[in-house]
N, C-alpha and C positions, 0 to 999 in steps of 0.2 A: 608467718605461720598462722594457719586458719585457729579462730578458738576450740575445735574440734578435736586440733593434732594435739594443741596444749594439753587438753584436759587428756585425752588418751597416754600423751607421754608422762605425767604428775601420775594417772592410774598402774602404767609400768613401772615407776620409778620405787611409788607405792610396794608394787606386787616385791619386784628384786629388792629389796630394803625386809619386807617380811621373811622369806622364802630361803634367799639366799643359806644365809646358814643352816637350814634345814639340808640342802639339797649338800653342803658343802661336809656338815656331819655325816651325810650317806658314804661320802667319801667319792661323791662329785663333783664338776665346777657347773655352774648356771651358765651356761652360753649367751641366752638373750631370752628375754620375755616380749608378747608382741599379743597386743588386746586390738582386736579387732570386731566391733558389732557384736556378739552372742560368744566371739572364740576367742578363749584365752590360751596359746599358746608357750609352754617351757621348752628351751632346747638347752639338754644336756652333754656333759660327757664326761669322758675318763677317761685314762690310759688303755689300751688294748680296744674303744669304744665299750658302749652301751648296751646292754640286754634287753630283752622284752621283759625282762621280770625289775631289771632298775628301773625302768619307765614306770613301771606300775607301784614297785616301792615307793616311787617319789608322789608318782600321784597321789595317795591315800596319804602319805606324811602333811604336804603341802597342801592336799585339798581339806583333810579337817582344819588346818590352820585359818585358809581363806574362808571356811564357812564361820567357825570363831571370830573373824576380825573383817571380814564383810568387806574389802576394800572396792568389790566390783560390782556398779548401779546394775542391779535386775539380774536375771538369768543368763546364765555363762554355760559353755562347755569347756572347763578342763583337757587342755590334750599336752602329753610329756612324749616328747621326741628326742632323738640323738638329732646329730648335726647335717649328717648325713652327704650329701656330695657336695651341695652347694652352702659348704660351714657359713656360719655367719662368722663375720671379722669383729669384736667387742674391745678386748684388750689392744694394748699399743705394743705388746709382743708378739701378736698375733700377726702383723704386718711386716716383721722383721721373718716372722718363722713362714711365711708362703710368698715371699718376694718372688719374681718369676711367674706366679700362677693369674689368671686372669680373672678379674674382681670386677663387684656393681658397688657403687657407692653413690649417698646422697648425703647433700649436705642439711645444716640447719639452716642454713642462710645461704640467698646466692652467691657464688667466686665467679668471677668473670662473666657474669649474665646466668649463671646455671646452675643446677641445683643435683643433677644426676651425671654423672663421670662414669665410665666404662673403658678397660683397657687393662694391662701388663702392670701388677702389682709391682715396681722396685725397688720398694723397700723403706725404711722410715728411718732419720737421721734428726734429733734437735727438735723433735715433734712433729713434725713436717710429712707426709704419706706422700712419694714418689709413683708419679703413675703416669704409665706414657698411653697415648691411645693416636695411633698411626705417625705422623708424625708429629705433634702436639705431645709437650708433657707437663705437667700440671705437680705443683706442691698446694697439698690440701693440707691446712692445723689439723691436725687429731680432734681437737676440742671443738671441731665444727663440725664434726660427722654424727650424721645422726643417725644410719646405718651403713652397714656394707657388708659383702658376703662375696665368696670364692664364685665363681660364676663357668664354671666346669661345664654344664651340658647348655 
């Protein structure tokens, strides 16, 4: 992992460790946080999904907090999303409850030469993420993934 990705993931980790309970008091869950160059992105949600007006509660909660506590070098743009088609995968539940569906994942380290997997979510057993991709199927640790998300369109 480049020093780049480190320091950006220590920045996220930073951000979800602040925030989290803010977003979790609204009576949300934090899906994932993801700092990229200038854009700080939150993806939320709830039961029933997300409003245009939760997105914006969360903003103003969570953005006086990061102006207070500065965790992001230089000028940011704030943006609070729902999850929207292509959910991100966070939680180790989250892999039990969309088995079947077809997912992108990358790893933190290579598994058999590779770092990015695509294919038929089925399902996670003992820590293990079950994923077939043509004829090929892959057990990924949980504790190795460094994202992944529903890969619908």
């Amino acid at each position: 992992m480049a020093f780049e990705d480190k320091k950006t993931d220590n920045i996220e980790e930073t951000i979800r460790v602040l925030v989290e309970p803010l977003v979790l008091h609204a009576g949300m869950e934090l899906l994932g946080v993801e700092y990229a160059g200038s854009r700080l992105v939150l993806t939320i949600d709830k039961p029933g999904g997300v409003t245009v007006d939760d997105c914006a509660h969360v903003s103003r909660i969570v953005g006086d907090l990061l102006d207070i506590k500065d965790p992001v070098p230089g000028r940011y743009n704030l943006e609070v999303s729902s999850p929207g088609i292509n959910r991100p995968l966070t939680r180790e539940e989250d892999f039990t409850r969309f088995a079947g569906e077809k997912i992108v994942l990358k790893t933190k380290d290579p598994i058999n030469g590779r770092r990015r997997f695509k294919g038929t979510l089925e399902g996670m057993e003992d820590g293990l993420i079950r994923l077939s991709s043509g004829k090929d199927t892959f057990e990924i640790p949980f504790d190795r993934i460094a994202r992944a998300r529903l890969d619908i369109l």
